[in-house]
C-alpha positions in Angstrom: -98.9 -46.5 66.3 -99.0 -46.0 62.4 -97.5 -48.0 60.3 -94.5 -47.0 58.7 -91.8 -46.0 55.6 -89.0 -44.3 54.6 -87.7 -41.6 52.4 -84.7 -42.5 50.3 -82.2 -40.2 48.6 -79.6 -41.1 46.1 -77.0 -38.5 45.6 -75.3 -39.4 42.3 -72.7 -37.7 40.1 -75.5 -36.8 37.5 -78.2 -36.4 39.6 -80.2 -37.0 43.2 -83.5 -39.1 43.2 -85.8 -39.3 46.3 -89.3 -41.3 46.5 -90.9 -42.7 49.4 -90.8 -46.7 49.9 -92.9 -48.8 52.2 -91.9 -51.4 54.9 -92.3 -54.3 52.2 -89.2 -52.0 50.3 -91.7 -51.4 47.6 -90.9 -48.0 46.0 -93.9 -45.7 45.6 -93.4 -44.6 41.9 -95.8 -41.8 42.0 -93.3 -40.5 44.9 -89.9 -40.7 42.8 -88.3 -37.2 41.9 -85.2 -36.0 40.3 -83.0 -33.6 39.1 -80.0 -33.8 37.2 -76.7 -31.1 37.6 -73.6 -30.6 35.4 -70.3 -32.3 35.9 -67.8 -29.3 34.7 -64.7 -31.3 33.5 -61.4 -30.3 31.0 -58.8 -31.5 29.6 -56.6 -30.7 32.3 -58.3 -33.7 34.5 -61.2 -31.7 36.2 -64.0 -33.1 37.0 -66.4 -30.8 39.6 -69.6 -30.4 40.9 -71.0 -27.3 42.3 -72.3 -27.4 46.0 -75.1 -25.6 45.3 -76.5 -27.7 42.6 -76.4 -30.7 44.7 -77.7 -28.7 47.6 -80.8 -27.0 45.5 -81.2 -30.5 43.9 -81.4 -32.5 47.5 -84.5 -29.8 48.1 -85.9 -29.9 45.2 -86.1 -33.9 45.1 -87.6 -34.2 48.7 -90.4 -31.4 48.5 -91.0 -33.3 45.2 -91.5 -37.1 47.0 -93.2 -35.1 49.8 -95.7 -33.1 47.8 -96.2 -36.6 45.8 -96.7 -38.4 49.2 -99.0 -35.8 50.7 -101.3 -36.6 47.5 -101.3 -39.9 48.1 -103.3 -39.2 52.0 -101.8 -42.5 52.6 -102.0 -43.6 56.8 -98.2 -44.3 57.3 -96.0 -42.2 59.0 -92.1 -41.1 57.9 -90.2 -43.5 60.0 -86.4 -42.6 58.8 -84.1 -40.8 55.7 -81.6 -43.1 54.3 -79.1 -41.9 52.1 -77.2 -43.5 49.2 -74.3 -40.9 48.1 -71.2 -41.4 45.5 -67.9 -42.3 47.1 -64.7 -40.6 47.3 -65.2 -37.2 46.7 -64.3 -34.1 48.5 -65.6 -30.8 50.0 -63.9 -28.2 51.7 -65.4 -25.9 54.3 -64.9 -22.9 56.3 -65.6 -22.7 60.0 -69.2 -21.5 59.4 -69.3 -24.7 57.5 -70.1 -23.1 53.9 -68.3 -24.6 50.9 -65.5 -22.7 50.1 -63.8 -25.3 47.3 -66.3 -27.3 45.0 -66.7 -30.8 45.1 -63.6 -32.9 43.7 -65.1 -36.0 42.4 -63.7 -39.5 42.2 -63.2 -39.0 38.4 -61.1 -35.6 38.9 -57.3 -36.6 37.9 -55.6 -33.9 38.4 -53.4 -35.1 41.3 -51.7 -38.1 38.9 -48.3 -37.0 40.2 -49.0 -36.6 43.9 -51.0 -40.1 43.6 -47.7 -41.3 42.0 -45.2 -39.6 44.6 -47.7 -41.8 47.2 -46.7 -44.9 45.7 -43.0 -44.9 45.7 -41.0 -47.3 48.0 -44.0 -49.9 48.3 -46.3 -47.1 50.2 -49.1 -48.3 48.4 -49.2 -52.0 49.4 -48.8 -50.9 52.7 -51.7 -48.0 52.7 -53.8 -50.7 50.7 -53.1 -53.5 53.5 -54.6 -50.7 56.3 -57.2 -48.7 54.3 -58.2 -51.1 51.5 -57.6 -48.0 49.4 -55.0 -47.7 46.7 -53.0 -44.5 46.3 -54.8 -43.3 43.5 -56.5 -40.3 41.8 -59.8 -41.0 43.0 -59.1 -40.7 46.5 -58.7 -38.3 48.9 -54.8 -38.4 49.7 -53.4 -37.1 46.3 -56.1 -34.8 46.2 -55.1 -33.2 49.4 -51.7 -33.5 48.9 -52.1 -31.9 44.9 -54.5 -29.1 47.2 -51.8 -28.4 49.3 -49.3 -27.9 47.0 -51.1 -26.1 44.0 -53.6 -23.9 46.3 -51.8 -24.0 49.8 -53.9 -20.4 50.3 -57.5 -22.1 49.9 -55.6 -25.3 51.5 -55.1 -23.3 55.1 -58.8 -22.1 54.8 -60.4 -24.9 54.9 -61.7 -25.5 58.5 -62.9 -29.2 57.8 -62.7 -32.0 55.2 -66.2 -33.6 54.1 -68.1 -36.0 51.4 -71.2 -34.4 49.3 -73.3 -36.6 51.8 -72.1 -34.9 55.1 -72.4 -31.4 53.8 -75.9 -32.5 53.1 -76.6 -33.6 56.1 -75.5 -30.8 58.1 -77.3 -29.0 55.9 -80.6 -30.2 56.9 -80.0 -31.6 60.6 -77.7 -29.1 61.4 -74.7 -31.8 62.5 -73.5 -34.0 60.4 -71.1 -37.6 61.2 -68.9 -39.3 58.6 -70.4 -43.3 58.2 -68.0 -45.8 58.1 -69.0 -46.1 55.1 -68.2 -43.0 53.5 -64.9 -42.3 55.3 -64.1 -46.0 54.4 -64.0 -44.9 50.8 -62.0 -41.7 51.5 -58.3 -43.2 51.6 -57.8 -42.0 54.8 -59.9 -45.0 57.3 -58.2 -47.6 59.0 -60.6 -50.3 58.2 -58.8 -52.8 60.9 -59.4 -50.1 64.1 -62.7 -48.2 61.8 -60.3 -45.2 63.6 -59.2 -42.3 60.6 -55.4 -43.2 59.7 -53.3 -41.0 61.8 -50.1 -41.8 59.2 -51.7 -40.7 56.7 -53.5 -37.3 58.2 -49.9 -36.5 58.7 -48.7 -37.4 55.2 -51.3 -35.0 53.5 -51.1 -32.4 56.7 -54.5 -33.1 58.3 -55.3 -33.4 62.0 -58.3 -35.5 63.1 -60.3 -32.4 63.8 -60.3 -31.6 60.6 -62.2 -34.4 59.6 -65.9 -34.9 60.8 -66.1 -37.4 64.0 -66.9 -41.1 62.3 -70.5 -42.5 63.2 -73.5 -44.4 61.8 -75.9 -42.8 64.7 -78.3 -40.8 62.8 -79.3 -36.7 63.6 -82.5 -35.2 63.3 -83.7 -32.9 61.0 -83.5 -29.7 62.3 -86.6 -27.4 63.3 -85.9 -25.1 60.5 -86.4 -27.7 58.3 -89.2 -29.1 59.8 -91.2 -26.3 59.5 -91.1 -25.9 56.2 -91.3 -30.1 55.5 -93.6 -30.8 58.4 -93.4 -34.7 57.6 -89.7 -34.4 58.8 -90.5 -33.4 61.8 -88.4 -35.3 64.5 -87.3 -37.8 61.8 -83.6 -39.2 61.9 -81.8 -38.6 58.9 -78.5 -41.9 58.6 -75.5 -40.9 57.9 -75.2 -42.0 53.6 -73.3 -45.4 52.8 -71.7 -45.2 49.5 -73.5 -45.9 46.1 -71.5 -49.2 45.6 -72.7 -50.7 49.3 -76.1 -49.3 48.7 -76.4 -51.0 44.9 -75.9 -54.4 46.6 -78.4 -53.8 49.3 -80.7 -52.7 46.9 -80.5 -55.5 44.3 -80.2 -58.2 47.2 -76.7 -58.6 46.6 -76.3 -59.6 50.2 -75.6 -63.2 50.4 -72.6 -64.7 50.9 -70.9 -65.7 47.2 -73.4 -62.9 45.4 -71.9 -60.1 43.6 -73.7 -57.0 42.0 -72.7 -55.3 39.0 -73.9 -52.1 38.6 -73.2 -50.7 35.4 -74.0 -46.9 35.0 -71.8 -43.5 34.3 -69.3 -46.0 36.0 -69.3 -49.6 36.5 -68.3 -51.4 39.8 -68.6 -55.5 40.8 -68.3 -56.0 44.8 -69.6 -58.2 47.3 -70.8 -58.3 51.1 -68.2 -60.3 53.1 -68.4 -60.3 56.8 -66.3 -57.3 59.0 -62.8 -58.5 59.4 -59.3 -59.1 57.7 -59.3 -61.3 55.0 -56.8 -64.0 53.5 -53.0 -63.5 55.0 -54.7 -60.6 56.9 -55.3 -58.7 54.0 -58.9 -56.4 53.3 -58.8 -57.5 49.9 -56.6 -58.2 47.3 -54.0 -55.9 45.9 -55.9 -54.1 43.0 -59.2 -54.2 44.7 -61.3 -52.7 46.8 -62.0 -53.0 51.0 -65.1 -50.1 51.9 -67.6 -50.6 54.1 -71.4 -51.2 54.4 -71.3 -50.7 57.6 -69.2 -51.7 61.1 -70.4 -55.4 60.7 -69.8 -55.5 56.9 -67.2 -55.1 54.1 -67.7 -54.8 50.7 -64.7 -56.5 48.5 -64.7 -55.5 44.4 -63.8 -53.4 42.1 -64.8 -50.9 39.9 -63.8 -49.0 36.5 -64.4 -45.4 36.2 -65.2 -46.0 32.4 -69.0 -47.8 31.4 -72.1 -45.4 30.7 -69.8 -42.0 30.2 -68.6 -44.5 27.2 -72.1 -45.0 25.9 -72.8 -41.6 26.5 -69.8 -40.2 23.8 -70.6 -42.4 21.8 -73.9 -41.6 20.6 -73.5 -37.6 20.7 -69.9 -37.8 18.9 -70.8 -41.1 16.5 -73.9 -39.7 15.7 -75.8 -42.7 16.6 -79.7 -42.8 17.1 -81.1 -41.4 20.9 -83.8 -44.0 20.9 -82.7 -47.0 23.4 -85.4 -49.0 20.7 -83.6 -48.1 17.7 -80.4 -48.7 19.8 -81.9 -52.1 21.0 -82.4 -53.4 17.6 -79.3 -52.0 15.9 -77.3 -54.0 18.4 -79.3 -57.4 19.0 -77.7 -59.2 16.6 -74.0 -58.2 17.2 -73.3 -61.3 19.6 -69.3 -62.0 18.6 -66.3 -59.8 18.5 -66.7 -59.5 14.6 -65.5 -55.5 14.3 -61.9 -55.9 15.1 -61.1 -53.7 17.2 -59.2 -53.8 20.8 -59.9 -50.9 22.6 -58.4 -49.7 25.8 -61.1 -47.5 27.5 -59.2 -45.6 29.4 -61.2 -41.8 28.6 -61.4 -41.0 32.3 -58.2 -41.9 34.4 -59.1 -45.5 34.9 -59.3 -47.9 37.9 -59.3 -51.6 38.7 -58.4 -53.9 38.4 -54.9 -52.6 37.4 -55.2 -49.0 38.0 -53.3 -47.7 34.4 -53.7 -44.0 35.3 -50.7 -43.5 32.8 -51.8 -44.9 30.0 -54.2 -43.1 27.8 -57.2 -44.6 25.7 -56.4 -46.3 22.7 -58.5 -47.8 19.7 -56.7 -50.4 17.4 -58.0 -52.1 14.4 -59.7 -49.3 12.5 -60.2 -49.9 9.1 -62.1 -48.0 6.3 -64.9 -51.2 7.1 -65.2 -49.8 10.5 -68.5 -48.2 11.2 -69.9 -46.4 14.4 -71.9 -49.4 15.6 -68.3 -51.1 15.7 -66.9 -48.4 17.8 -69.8 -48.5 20.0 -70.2 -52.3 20.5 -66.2 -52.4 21.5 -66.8 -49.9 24.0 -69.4 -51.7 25.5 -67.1 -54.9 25.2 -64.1 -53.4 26.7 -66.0 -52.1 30.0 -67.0 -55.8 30.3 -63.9 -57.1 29.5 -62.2 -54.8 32.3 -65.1 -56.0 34.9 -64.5 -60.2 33.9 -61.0 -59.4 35.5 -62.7 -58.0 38.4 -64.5 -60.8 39.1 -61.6 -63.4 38.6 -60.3 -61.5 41.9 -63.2 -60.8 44.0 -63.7 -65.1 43.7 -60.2 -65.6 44.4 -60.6 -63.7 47.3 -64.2 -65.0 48.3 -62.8 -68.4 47.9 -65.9 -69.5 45.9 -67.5 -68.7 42.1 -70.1 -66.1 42.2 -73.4 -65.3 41.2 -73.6 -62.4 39.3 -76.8 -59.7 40.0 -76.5 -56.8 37.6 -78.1 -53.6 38.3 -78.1 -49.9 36.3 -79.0 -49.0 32.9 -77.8 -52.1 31.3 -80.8 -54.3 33.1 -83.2 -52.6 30.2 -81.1 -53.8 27.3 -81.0 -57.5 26.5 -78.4 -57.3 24.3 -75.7 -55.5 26.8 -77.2 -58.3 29.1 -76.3 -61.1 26.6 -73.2 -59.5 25.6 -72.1 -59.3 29.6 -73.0 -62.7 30.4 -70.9 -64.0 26.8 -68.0 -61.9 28.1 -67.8 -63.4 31.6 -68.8 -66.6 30.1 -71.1 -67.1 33.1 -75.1 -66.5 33.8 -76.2 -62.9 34.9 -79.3 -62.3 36.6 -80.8 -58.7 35.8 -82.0 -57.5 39.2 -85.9 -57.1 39.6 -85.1 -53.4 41.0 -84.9 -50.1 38.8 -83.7 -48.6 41.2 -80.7 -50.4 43.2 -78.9 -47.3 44.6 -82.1 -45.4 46.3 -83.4 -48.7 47.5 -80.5 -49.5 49.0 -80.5 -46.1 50.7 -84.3 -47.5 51.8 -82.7 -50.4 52.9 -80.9 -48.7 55.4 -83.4 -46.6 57.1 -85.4 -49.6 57.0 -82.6 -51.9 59.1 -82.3 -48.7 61.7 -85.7 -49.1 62.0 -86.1 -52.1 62.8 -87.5 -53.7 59.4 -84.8 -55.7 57.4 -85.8 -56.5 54.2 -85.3 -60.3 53.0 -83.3 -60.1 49.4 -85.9 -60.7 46.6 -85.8 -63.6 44.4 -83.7 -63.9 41.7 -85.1 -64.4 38.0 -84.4 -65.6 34.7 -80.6 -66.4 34.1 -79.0 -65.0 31.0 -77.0 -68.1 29.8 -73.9 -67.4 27.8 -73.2 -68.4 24.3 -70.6 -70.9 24.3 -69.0 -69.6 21.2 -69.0 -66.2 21.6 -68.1 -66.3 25.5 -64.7 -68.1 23.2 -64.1 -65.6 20.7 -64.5 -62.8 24.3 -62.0 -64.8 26.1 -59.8 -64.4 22.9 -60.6 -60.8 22.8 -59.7 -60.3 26.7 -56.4 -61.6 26.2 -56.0 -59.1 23.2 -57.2 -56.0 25.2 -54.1 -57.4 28.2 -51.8 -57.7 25.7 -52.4 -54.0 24.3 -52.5 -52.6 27.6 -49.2 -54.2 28.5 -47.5 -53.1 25.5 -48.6 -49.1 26.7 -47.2 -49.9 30.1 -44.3 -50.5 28.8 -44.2 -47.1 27.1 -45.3 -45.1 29.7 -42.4 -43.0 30.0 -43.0 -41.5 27.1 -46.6 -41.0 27.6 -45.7 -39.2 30.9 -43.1 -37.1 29.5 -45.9 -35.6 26.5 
């Protein structure tokens, strides 16, 4: 029998990557590809992806890795597909299963005052205690109910309810399952019975068949398919875990008391904690997050919808050099608080840990003296600050301090590094991997295989500053403060 690998596929917001990775979990580079898409958003909230950019991109990437892998002549054979996708979005289809809504992503806000009609009389402690899910913008129960109500026409059409991920699937194996995983960041799963939640099917007007059947049994790629990637042939294709789960696996944020912090268009901090309730019965905490790995593991955290889109702004509005060198050196030296300002980074609806979907952004402290660098060391600043509350949760409910494995873009810049580990006043340990999401998705197909991987070795600890990891705490307290005073106000932000 030949030895084997895997082909991994991470489905992101910005783009899908695919590259071929060998039983060690070794990635082989000259097998990577990827293509980015467009995220059409307004001012209104929206925040789409097209179906068929996904779907030309999920092609595209795997004739890519497979035209690379065919160069290569290599002996091993294609063993399994594992699938990394991004969580809580939704897809409408019609009974011939072709997309007749586009996908509404996590970051798509315009169902603020269903989310808020979901919450009244304590129904979001309760919701949270089953699902591990809070009544928010970025899941699917608003966005049904805000479907329902503003297009009840396209609402009626729609023959069944699926994630990006699924529609891929069925795409290429013809039949498609929801994972525990992906369902588990939906809203809408149970995660004590891993059964969807017939409450709230009925609160947003869905019956279970609307919904595909929950399962982490792979399909097969379909002959079609196969004949015109003949490597696929007969190969089972996993139902996608969601990119949080997968960014653990992939750094080797396994372990009990290890958390990964994956900082990219978003930013998220979870960790693995066996299947099961938690304290007082509880998923997790009120505030944070309960998903799934998979039907033997949680994943407990939190994440902010605001971190590289930040970055992003920043240097196309501020004007500020392209080069990550020239950014590198600009910022090396800007260790302490020193601009100022308190910023509340709120330019997408944000998330945890206190879910402030009323309260707009807000930059205080501008002077005349303040410069773009300012602006865009504070941003950076203000995404950690709002992941150092995170992780004061996730170890109360762990019951033990964490180590801290961070993954994304921010691994390539010592400075963001330094500047994360001053603001959390605790070591960080950039993960080894480049690519946490896709080889988690590797990860996966390699487990169904029959090949788990052992979590590589951590390196070099960034060590905080003890002064500036002060003048953070200082700052965190500020940025609270700030963002109390607006709650206070919200009225009048939600009448304007």
């Amino acid at each position: 029998m030949k030895p084997s690998v895997v082909l991994a596929l991470d489905i992101g917001t910005s783009s899908t990557r695919a590259a071929i990775y060998d039983a060690r979990g070794e990635r082989l580079i000259e097998t990577t590809a990827q293509v980015q898409y467009p995220l059409h958003a307004g001012t209104d909230g929206r925040a789409e992806l097209a179906p068929g950019d996904i779907d030309r991109a999920v092609t595209q990437v795997i004739g890519g890795t497979l035209a690379a892998w065919w160069k290569l002549r290599r002996p091993e054979r294609i063993a399994g597909i594992g699938v990394s996708c991004f969580w809580h979005s939704l897809l409408g289809l019609d009974a011939k299963g072709r997309p007749i809504t586009p996908i509404y992503t996590w970051a798509d806000s315009r169902c603020r005052k269903e989310a808020e009609a979901l919450r009244k009389n304590r129904a979001e402690e309760i919701a949270h205690a089953r699902t591990g899910c809070m009544m928010r913008a970025s899941f699917w129960p608003p966005k049904l109910l805000w479907l329902r109500k503003t297009e009840p026409k396209l609402f009626r059409a729609v023959a069944r309810w699926v994630s990006p991920a699924e529609y891929i699937q069925e795409r290429w194996c013809g039949a498609a399952s929801a994972s525990l995983s992906m369902a588990s960041g939906t809203g809408l799963l149970d995660g004590r019975t891993l059964r969807w939640d017939a409450p709230l099917l009925r609160r947003v007007g869905l019956k279970t068949a609307q919904l595909n059947p929950l399962s982490d049994e792979p399909a097969t790629v379909s002959a079609a398919r196969a004949k015109e990637f003949p490597e696929l042939a007969d190969v089972p294709w996993f139902p996608a875990i969601g990119d949080g789960a997968a960014s653990n696996l992939g750094s080797g944020a396994v372990a009990p008391g290890v958390a990964a912090i994956n900082v990219g268009t978003s930013a998220a901090l979870p960790v693995v904690v066996p299947a099961g309730a938690g304290a007082k019965g509880m998923l997790a905490p009120f505030g944070l997050f309960a998903y799934r790995v998979d039907a033997q593991r949680r994943l407990v955290g939190g994440a902010v919808s605001n971190a590289g889109n930040l970055r992003a702004w920043a240097l196309r509005e501020l004007k500020l050099p392209e080069n990550p060198a020239e950014q590198e050196k600009l910022l090396a030296d800007r260790t302490m608080p020193a601009h100022g300002l308190t910023l509340l980074p709120f330019w997408i609806a944000e998330r945890a840990p206190t879910w402030p979907e009323e309260i707009p952004s807000a930059v205080v402290g501008i002077t005349q003296a303040t410069g773009a660098l300012d602006l865009l060391q504070a941003l950076q600043e203000a995404t950690y600050h709002r992941l150092a509350q995170i992780a004061e949760g996730v170890e109360k409910a762990a019951g033990r301090r964490l180590t801290f494995i961070v993954s994304g873009g921010i691994q390539h810049s010592a400075s963001a590094l330094q500047r994360l580990a001053n603001v959390l006043g605790r070591p960080v340990y950039a993960s080894s991997e480049p690519e946490a999401s896709l080889r988690g998705a590797a990860c996966v197909a390699l487990e169904r295989v029959g090949n788990p991987l052992r979590a590589p070795k951590l390196g070099r600890a960034i060590q905080p500053q003890a002064v500036a990891a002060r003048a953070y705490k200082a700052a965190r307290v500020q940025q609270a403060r700030l963002e109390a005073l607006f709650k206070q106000s919200k009225s009048h932000f939600s009448s304007h």
